[in-house]
Biotite code that builds the C-alpha atoms (Angstrom):
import biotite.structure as struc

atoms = struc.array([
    struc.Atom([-14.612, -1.466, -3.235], chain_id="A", res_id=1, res_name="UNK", atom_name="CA", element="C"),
    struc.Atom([-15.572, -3.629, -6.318], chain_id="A", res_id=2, res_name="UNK", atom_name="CA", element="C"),
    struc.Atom([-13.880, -7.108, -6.713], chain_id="A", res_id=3, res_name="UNK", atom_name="CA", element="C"),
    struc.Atom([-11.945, -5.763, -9.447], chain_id="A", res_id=4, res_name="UNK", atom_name="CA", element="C"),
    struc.Atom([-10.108, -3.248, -7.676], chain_id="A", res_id=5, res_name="UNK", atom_name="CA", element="C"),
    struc.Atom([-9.607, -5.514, -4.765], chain_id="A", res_id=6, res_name="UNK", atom_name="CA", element="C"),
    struc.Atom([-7.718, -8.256, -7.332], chain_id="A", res_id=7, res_name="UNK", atom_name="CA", element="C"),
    struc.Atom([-5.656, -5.117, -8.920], chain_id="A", res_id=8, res_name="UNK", atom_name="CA", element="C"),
    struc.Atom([-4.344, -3.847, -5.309], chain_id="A", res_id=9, res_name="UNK", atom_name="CA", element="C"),
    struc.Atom([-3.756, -7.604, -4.531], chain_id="A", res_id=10, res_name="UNK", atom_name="CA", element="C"),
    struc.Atom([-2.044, -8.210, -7.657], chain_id="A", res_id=11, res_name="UNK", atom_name="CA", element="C"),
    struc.Atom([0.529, -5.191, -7.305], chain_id="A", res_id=12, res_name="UNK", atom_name="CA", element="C"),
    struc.Atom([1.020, -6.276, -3.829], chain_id="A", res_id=13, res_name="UNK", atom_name="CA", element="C"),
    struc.Atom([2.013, -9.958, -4.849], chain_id="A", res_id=14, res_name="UNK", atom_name="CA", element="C"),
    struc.Atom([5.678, -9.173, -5.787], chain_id="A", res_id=15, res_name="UNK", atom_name="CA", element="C"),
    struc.Atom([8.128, -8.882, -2.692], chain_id="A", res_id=16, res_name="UNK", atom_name="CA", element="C"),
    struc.Atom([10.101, -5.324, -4.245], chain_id="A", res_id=17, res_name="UNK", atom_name="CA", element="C"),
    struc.Atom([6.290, -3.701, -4.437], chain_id="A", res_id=18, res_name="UNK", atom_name="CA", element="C"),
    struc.Atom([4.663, -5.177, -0.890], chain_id="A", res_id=19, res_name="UNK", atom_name="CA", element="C"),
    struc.Atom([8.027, -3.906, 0.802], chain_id="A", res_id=20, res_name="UNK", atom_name="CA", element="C"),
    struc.Atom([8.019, -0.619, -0.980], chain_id="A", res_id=21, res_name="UNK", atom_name="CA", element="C"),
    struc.Atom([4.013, -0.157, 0.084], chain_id="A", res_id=22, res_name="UNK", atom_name="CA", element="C"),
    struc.Atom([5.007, -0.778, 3.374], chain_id="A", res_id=23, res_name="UNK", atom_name="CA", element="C"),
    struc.Atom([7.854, 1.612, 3.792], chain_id="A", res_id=24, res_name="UNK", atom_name="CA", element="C"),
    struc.Atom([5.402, 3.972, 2.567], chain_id="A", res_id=25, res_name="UNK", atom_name="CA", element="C"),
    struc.Atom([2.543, 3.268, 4.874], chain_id="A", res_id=26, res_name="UNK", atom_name="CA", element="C"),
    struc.Atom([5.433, 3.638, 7.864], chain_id="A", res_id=27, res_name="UNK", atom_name="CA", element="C"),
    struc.Atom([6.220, 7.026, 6.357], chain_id="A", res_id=28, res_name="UNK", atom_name="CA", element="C"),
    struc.Atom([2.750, 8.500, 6.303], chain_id="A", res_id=29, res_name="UNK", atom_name="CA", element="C"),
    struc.Atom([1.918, 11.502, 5.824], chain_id="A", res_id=30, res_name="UNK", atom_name="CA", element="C"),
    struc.Atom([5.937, 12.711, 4.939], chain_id="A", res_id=31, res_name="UNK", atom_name="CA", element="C"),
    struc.Atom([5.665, 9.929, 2.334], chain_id="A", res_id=32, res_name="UNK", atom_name="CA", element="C"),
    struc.Atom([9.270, 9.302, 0.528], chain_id="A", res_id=33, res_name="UNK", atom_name="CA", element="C"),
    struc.Atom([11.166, 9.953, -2.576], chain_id="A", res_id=34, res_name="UNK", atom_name="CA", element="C"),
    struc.Atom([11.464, 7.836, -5.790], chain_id="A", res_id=35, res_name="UNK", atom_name="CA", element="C"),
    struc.Atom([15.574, 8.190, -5.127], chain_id="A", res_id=36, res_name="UNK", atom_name="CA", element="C"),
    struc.Atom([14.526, 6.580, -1.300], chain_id="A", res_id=37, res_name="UNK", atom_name="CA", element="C"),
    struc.Atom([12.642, 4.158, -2.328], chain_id="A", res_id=38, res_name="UNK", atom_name="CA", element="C"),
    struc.Atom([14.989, 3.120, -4.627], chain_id="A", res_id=39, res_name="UNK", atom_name="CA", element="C"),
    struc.Atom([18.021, 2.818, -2.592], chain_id="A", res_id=40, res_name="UNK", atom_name="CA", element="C"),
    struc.Atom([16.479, 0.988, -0.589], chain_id="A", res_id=41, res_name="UNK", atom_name="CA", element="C"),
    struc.Atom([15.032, -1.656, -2.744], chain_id="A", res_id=42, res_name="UNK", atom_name="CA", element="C"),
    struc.Atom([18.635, -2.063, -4.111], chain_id="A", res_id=43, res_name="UNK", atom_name="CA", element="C"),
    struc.Atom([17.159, -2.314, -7.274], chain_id="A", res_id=44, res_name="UNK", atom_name="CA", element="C"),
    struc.Atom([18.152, 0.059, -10.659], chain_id="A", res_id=45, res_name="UNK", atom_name="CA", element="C"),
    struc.Atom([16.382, 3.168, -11.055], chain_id="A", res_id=46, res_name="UNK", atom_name="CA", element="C"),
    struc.Atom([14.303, 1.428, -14.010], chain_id="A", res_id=47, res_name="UNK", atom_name="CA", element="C"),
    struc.Atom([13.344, -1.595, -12.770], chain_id="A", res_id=48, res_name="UNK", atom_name="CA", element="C"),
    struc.Atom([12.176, -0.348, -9.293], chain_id="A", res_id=49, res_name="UNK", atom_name="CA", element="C"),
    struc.Atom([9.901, 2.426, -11.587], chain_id="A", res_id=50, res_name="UNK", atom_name="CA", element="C"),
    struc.Atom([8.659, -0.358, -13.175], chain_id="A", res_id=51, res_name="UNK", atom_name="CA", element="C"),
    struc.Atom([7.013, -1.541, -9.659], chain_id="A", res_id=52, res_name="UNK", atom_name="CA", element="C"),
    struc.Atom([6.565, 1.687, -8.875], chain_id="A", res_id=53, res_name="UNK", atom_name="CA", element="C"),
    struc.Atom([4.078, 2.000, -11.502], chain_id="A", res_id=54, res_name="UNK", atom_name="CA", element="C"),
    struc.Atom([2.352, -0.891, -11.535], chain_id="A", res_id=55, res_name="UNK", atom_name="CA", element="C"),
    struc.Atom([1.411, 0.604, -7.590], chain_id="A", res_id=56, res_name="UNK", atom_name="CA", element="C"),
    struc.Atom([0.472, 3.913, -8.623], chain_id="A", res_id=57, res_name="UNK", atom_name="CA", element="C"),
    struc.Atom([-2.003, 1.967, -11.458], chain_id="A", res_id=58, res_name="UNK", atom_name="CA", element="C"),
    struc.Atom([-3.635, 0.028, -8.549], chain_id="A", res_id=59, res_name="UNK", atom_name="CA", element="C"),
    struc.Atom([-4.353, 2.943, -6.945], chain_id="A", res_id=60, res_name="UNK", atom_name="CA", element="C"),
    struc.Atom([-2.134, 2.070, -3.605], chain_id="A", res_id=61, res_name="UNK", atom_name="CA", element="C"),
    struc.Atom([0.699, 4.825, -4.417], chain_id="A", res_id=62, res_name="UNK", atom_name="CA", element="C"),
    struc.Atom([0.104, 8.530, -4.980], chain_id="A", res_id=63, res_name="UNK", atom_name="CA", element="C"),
    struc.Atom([2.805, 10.454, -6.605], chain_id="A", res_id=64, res_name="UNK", atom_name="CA", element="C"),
    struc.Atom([3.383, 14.322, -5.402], chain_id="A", res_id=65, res_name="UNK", atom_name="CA", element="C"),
    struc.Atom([5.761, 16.783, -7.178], chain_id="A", res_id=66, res_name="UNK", atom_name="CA", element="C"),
    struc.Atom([7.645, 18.375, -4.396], chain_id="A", res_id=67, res_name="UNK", atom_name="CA", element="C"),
    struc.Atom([10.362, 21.066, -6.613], chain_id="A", res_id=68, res_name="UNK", atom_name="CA", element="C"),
    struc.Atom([12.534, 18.766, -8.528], chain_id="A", res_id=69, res_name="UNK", atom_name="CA", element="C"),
    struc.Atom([11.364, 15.538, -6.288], chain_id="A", res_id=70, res_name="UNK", atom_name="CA", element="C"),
    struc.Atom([8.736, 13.267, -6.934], chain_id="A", res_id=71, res_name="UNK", atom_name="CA", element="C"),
    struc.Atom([7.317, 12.261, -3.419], chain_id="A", res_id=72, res_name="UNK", atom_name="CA", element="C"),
    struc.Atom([5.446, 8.965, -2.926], chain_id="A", res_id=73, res_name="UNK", atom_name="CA", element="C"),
    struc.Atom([3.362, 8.621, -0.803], chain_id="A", res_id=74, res_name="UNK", atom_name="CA", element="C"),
    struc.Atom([0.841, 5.789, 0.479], chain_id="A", res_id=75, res_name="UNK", atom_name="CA", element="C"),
    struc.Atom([-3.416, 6.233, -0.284], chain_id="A", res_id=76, res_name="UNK", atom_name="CA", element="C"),
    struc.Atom([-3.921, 5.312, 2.926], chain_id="A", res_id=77, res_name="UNK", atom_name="CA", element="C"),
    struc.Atom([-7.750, 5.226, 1.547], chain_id="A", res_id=78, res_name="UNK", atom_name="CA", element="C"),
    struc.Atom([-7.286, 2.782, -0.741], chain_id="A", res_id=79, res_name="UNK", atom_name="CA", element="C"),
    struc.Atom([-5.496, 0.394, 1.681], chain_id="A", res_id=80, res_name="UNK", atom_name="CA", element="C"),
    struc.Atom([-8.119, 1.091, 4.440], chain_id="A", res_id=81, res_name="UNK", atom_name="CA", element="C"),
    struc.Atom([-10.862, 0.016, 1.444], chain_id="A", res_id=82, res_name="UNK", atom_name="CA", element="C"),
    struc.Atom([-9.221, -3.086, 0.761], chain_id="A", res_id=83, res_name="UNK", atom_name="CA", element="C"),
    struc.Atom([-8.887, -4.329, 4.849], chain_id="A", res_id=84, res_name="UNK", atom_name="CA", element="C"),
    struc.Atom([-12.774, -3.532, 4.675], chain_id="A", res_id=85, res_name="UNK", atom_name="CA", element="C"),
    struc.Atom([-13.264, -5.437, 1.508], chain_id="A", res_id=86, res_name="UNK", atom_name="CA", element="C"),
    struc.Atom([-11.495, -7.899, 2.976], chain_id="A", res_id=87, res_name="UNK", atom_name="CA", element="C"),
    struc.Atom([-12.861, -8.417, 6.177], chain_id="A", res_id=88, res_name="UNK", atom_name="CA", element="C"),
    struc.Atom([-16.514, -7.192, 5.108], chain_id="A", res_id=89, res_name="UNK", atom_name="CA", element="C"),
    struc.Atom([-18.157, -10.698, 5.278], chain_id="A", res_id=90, res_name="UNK", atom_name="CA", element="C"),
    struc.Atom([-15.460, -11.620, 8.292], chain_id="A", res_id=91, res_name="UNK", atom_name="CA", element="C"),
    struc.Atom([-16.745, -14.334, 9.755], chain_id="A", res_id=92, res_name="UNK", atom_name="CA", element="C"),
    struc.Atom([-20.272, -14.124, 8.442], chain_id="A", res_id=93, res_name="UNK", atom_name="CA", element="C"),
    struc.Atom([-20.935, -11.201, 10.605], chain_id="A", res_id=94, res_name="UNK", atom_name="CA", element="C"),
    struc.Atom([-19.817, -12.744, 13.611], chain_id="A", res_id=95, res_name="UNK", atom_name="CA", element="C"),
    struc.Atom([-17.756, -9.390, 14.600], chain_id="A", res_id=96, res_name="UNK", atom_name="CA", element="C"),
    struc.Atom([-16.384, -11.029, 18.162], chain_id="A", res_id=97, res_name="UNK", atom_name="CA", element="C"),
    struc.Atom([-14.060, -13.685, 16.089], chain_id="A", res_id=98, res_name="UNK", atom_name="CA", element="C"),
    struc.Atom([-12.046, -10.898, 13.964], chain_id="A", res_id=99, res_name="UNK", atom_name="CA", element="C"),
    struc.Atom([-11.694, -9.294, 17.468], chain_id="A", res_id=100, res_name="UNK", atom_name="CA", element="C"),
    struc.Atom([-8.204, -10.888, 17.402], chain_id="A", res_id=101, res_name="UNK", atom_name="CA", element="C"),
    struc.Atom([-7.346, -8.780, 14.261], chain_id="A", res_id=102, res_name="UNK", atom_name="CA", element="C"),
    struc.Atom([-8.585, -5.844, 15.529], chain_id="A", res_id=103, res_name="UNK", atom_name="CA", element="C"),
    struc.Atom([-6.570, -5.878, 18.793], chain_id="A", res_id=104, res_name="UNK", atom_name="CA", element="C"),
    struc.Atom([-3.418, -6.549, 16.172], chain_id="A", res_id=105, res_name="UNK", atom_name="CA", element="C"),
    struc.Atom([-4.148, -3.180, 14.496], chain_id="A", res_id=106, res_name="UNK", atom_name="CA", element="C"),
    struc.Atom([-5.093, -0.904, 17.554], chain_id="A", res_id=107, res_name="UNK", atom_name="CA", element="C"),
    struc.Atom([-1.724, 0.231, 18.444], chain_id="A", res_id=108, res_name="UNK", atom_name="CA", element="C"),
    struc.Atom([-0.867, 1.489, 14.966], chain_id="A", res_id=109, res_name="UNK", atom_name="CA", element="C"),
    struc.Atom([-4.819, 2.866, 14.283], chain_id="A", res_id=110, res_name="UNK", atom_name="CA", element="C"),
])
């Protein structure tokens, strides 16, 4: 992952409607949820929660399916597993044993 794409998924993730919505999503995998889901649960108006809703799908975190007359939304699990790396490439200056810790965080759900 290039900087830049790091700073956009960071970026779309820095509002509190989209880092709650990208992590209802993530919990949902691989069923992913509707718009009309994600919406009632943000509490938010139909337009305004799109309005996050896009600014994830630009970033690339968000993937939008077509399921009849629903949109699904679903979580590229890719993209977030890309940014963790990016973000804990250098961890430590290659001293793998201190992000240990972080690792042992993650192992139950991965």
């Amino acid at each position: 992952m290039e900087a830049a794409a790091a700073l956009d998924s960071l970026s779309a993730l820095a509002h509190p409607t989209r880092l709650d919505a990208f992590r209802r999503l993530v919990r949902s995998e691989p069923d992913g949820l509707s718009t009309g889901q994600l919406v009632e649960a943000s509490s938010l108006s139909q337009s305004t929660f799109s309005s996050h809703l896009a600014i994830l799908v630009g970033a690339g975190l968000v993937m939008p399916e077509k399921h009849g007359r629903q949109m699904i939304q679903r979580a590229n699990i890719e993209a977030l597993r890309d940014l963790m790396l990016f973000l804990a490439k250098d961890c430590c200056e290659g001293r793998a044993e201190l992000c240990e810790p972080l690792l042992a965080e993650l192992s139950p759900c991965c």
